[in-house]
N, C-alpha and C positions, 0 to 999 in steps of 0.2 A: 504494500500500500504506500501510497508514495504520498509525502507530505509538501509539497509544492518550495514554499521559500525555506524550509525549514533547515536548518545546516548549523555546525557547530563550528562556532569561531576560537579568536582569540580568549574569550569569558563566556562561555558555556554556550548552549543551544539558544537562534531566534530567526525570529521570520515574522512573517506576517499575522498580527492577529486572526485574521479569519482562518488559519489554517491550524494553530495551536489550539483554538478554544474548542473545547468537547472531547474528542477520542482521541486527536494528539497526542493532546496533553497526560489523555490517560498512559497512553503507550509506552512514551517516553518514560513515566513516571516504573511504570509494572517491567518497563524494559532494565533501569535503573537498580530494583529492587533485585530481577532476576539475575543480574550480571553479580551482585553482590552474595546472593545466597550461592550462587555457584562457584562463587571463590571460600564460602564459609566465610564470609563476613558480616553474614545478618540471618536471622533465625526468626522461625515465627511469634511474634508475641513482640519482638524489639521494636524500639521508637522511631519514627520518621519527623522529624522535624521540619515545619512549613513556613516559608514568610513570604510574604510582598511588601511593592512597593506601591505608590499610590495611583496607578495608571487607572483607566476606567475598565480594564480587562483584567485584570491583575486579581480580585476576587473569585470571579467563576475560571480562573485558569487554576487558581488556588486550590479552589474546591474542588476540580479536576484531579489535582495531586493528592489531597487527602482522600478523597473515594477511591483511586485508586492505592493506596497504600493499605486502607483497612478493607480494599478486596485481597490483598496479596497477604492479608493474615498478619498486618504490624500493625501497631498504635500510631496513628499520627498526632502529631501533637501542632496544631495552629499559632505557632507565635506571633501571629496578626503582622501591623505595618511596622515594620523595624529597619533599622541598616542592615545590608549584607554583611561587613562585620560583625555587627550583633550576633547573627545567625549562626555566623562561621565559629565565634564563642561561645557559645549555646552546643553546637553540636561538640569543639572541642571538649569542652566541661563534660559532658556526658558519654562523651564517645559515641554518639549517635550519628548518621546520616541525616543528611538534608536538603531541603531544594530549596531555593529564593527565587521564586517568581518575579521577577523584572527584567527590562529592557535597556538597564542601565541608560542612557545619554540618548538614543535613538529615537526615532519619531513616536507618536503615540499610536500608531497602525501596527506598529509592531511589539512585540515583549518576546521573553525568553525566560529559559529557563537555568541556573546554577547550581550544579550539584557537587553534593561536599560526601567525602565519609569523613570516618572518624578522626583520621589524620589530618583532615583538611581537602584541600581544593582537589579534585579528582585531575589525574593526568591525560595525558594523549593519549598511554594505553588504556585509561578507562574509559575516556571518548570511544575507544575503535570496540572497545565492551561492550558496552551499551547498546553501541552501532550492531553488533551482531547479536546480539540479542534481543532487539526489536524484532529481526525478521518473524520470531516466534510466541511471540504477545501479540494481545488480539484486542484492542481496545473494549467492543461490546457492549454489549446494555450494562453499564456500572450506572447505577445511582449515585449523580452527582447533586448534593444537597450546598443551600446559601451559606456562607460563612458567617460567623460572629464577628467581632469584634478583634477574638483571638485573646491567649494570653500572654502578659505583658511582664512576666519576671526575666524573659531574655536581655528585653527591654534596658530594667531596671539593671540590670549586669553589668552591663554595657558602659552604661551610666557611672556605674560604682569603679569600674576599671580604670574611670581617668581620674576620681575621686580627687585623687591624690597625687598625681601627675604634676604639679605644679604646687609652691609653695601657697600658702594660703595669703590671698589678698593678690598674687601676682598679676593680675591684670587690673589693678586697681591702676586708675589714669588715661587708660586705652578708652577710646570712645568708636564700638565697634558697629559697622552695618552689618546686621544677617541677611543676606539674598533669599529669601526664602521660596520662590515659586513653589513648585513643587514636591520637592526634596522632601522625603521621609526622614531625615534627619532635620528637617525646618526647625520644632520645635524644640528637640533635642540640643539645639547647638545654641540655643540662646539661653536654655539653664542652664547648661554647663559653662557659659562664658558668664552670665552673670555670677553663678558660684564662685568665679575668680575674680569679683569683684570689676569687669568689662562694664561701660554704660552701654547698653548694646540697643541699637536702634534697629525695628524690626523694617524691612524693605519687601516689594514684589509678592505679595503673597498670591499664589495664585489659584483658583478651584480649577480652572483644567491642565490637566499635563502640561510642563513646558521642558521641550527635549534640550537638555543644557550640555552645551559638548563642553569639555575644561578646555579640549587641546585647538577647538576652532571656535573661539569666541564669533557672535556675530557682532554686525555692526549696531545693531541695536541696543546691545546689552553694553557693549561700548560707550556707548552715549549716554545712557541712561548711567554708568557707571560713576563719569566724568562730571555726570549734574549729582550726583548724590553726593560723591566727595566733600565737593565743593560749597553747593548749599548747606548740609548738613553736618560738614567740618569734623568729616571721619578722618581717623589715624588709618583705618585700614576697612575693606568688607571682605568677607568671608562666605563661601556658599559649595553647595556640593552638587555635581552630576544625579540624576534621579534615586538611585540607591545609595547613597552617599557612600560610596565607595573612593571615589574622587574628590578632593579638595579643589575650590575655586579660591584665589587671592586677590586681591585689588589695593593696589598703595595709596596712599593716602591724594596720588594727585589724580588717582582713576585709571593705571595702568595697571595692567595687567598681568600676573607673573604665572612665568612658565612655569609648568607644572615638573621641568627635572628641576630648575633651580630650588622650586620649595622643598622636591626630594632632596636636595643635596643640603641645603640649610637644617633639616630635619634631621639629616645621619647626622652632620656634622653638634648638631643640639644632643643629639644621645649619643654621643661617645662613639660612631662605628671604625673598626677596625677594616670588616671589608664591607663593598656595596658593592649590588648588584643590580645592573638596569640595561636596558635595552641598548642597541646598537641608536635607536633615535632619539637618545637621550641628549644632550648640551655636552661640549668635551669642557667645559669648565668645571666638571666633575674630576678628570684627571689635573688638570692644571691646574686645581686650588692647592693640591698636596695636603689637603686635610686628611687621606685613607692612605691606609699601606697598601692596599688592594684595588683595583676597580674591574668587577668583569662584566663582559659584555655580553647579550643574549640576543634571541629572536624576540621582537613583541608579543608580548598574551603574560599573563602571570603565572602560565604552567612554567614557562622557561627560565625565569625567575627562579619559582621555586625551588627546582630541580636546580639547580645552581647553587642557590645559597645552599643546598644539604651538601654541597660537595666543604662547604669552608671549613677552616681548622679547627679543632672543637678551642672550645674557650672566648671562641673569638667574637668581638660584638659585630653581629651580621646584621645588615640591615638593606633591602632591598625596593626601588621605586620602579616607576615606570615615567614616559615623557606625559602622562595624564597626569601627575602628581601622587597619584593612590603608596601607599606607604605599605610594604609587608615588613614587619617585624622577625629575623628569621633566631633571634636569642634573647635571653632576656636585656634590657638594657633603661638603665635611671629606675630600676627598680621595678621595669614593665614588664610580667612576663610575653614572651613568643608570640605571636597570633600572624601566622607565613598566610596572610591574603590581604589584598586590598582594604584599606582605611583612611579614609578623610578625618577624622575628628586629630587622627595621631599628627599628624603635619600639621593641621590649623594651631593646634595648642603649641607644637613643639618652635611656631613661627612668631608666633604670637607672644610667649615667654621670652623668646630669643629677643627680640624688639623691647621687653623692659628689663630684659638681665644687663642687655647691651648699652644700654639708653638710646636706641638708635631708631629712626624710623624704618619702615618698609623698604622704603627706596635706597636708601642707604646701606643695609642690607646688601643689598642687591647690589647695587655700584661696588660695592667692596670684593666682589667677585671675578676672577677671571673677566676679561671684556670680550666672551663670546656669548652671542645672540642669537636665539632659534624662532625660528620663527614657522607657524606652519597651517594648513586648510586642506580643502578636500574638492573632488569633483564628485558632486553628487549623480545617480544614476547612470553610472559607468559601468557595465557590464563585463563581468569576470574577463570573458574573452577578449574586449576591447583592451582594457587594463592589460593583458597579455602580449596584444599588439604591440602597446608601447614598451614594454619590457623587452621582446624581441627585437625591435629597429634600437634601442638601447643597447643590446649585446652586440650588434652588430655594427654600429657605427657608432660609436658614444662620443668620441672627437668632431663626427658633422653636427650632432644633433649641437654639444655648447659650444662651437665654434667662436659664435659671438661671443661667450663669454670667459673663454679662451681655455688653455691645454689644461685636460685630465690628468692630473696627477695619480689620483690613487682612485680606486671602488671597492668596495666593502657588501658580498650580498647574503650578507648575514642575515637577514631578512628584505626582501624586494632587492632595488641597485640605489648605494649609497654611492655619492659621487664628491670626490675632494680634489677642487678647483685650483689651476695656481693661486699663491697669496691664500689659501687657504678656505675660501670657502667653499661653502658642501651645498647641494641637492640631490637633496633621495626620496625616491619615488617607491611606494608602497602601496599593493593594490589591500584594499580592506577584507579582514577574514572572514566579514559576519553581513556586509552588507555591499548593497552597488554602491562602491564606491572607492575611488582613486585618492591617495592622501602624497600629500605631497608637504616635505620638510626640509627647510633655508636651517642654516650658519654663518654667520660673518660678524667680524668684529664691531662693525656697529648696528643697532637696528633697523636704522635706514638703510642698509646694504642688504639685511638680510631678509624688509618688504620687497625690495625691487626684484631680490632672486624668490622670493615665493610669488612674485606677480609674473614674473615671467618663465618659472618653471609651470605655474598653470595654465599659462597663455598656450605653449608651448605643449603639453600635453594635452592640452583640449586639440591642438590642431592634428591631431595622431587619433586622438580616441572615438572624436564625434563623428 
C-alpha cells in the first residue's frame, strides 16, 4: 500500500496531511511496534509514549498512534502538547518508546511522525526496520477514538530539568521578547525565563499554525523582528520552530543569529571538550579554538548522534546542528545527557552567557571568528530536479562559479559543498523530507555572504525550473 508523500527524512517520517491521517498513521505506528518486538525490545503490556505539537492535524494523527499501540497489546500513554525534548525525556526516564506527532518547521498541510526507543532517537537502521516491517501490518478497522487533553507530568519534567540551570535571579535585567506563534513551547518559555527573573514580553501569538523555519527566516518575520526590538527596547527575542526542538535568536537590534553560532556559544557556555555538527554548520566553530575536537557529519541528528557515541568517554560532548537544536551527548554544568534536539538548552545557555558576560547579543556575536553563513531554500523542487543540478555540478563545477571565480576545494559530505578562492563556500543540499532545494553562503562579511546566497539561488533556479 503505498503512502503517497510519505518518506523518512532527516527527523523522522512526513508528508502530507491527507495521507498520514487515518490508516497511515496506524501502520506506521503497528509497523514501529512490530520492528521493536522483533528485536525483543518491547513486550506486550509495555508503555508507548505519545505527544504533539499544536498543528490542527496533530490530534487525530495522535489518536491514530495510541489506537494503534493499544491494538498491538501496549499501554499508550498521551503526554498531550509538549516539546519533542520533553518527550525524548519522558521516554529516556522510563525507558519507554515513543512517537511525537509533528511537522517540526514545515507547512501546516503536512506533519510527521518521530520515533524514539529507549535509548533515544531511532537510527537509519531502524528507519530501514520499520520500512520492512510495514510491508506486513495492515492498518484496518482500529478504532481510533478523540484525545484529551493528555497528561502533563512529562510536561512538568521538563520544566524541572532547567530548574536549576542557571543561578537564581540570573536573568534578572534582561528585558526579553517570546515569539510565540505557535510553538508548543510558547508558554513554557516564558515561565521559565520569568523564573530567572527575565521581564519577558509576550509577542505573535498565534491560533493557526505558523511554519517557523530557524534556518530561512522570512522577510516578514524580519520586519516585524526589527519593529519589536526597537519599539519595545528588547535586549534580545527568543522563539522556537513548531516543536521546539529549534531555538530562534534575535539581538537586541533585530538580527538575527544563526542557529551554528548559538550552537557554538552554547558548547562553548557548558564547558564542551568535543562538538559535533554538521558539515553546514559556520567554520567559526573550528576557528574560535574554544574545543579540542570538532567533527563533522551528514545533516539529520541521526548523524550527530552516532558520532558523539564515538567521543572519549569523560569527555564533555556536546553536539548542534546549523538549525541551532542542541543534543546534549554527556553530562555537562551539572545537566544530565539528553543526545536529541532542544531549544530551551541554547536559549538559557545564550541568554546566561549575555549576563555572566555583561555583554549584549551582538556582541557576543562580533567577538567570534568573522565568518558569516548565511542561507534559504527553493521551494517545490523536485527530488529529480535537485538531482539535475547536483549532476551538471559534478561535472563542470568551474563553468557553473566561473563568475565567481576558481574552486578550491568541495566537500560532499552531505549534497556539494563548495570553497571558493579567498574562501568563500556555497553548498547546495537537496532537502531529505521535502521538495525542496536549500542552498548555504560563507564569507567573511554578511554582505558577501547575501550576494553568494542571492546568486547561488538565482543560479540554481536556472538548472532546476
Amino acid at each position: 500500500m503505498a503512502d503517497n508523500s510519505l518518506k523518512f527524512g532527516t527527523s523522522g517520517l512526513r508528508g502530507l496531511v491527507t495521507d498520514l491521517v487515518g490508516p497511515a498513521s496506524v501502520r506506521y505506528t503497528l509497523a514501529f511496534v512490530d520492528y521493536l518486538k522483533g528485536k525483543g525490545a518491547l513486550a506486550e503490556g509495555d508503555t508507548l509514549l505519545v505527544g504533539r505539537d499544536l498543528r490542527d492535524s496533530s490530534p487525530a494523527i495522535a489518536g491514530a498512534v495510541v489506537a494503534a499501540a493499544r491494538h498491538a497489546g501496549l499501554t499508550p500513554v498521551d503526554c498531550g502538547e509538549l516539546p519533542t525534548p520533553a518527550l525524548a525525556l519522558e521516554s529516556q526516564r522510563l525507558g519507554a518508546p515513543a512517537v511525537m506527532v509533528t511537522g517540526s518547521h514545515i507547512p501546516a498541510d503536512r506533519n510527521g511522525l518521530k520515533f524514539y526507543v529507549a535509548s533515544g532517537e531511532i537510527e537509519k537502521a531502524d528507519e530501514a526496520g520499520i520500512i520492512a516491517a510495514l510491508a506486513h501490518v495492515d492498518g484496518g478497522e482500529i478504532d481510533v477514538r478523540p484525545l484529551g487533553s493528555g497528561e502533563s507530568s512529562a510536561l512538568a519534567r521538563y520544566e524541572r530539568r532547567y530548574g536549576s540551570f542557571l543561578p537564581n535571579g540570573a536573568l534578572r535585567g534582561l528585558r526579553i521578547g517570546v515569539f510565540q506563534h505557535s510553538s508548543v513551547a510558547r508558554d513554557l518559555l516564558v515561565r521559565v525565563l520569568h523564573a530567572f527573573g527575565a521581564d519577558v514580553v509576550e509577542l505573535g501569538r498565534s491560533d493557526v499554525f505558523v511554519p517557523v523555519d530557524t534556518e530561512a527566516v522570512s522577510p516578514e518575520y524580519s520586519r516585524r523582528a526589527g519593529v519589536w526590538t526597537a519599539d519595545l527596547v528588547l535586549d534580545a527575542i527568543v522563539s522556537t520552530d513548531g516543536d521546539a526542538d529549534r531555538p530562534l535568536l534575535v539581538d537586541q537590534c533585530g538580527n538575527f543569529v544563526g542557529g551554528d553560532l548559538v550552537g557554538l556559544l552554547t558548547a562553548k557556555f557548558l564547558g564542551a571538550d568535543v562538538v559535533v555538527t554538521p558539515v553546514t554548520s559556520n567554520s567559526a566553530i573550528e576557528a574560535s579554538g574554544y574545543f579540542e575536537n570538532v567533527v563533522r557529519t551528514r545533516v539529520g541528528s541521526p548523524f550527530v548522534i552516532a558520532a558523539m557515541k564515538e567521543a572519549a568517554e569523560g569527555a564533555v560532548v556536546v553536539g548542534f546542528e546549523a538549525n541551532g537544536g542542541v543534543l546534549l551527548g554527556s553530562t555537562a554544568r551539572g545537566l544530565p545527557a539528553l543526545p536529541t534536539r532542544d531549544a530551551m538548552l541554547p536559549i538559557l545557555a545564550v541568554l546566561g552567557t549575555m549576563r555572566a558576560e555583561g555583554k549584549s547579543l551582538s556582541e557576543l556575536v562580533a567577538q567570534l571568528p568573522p565568518r558569516h553563513g548565511r542561507s534559504d531554500r527553493l521551494e517545490q523542487v523536485p527530488a529529480e530536479r535537485s538531482a539535475l543540478l547536483m549532476e551538471r555540478l559534478g561535472a563542470d563545477a568551474a563553468g557553473y562559479f566561473a563568475e565567481l571565480g576558481r574552486v578550491d576545494g568541495v566537500s560532499s559530505v552531505d549534497g556539494l559543498r563548495f570553497t571558493l578562492e579567498g574562501g568563500d563556500v556555497v553548498h547546495y543540499r537537496p532537502s531529505g523530507n521535502a521538495p525542496e532545494l536549500r542552498c548555504y553562503t560563507e564569507a567573511a562579511s554578511v554582505e558577501r555572504a547575501a550576494e553568494l546566497l542571492a546568486w547561488g539561488l538565482a543560479a540554481a533556479e536556472r538548472v532546476v525550473r
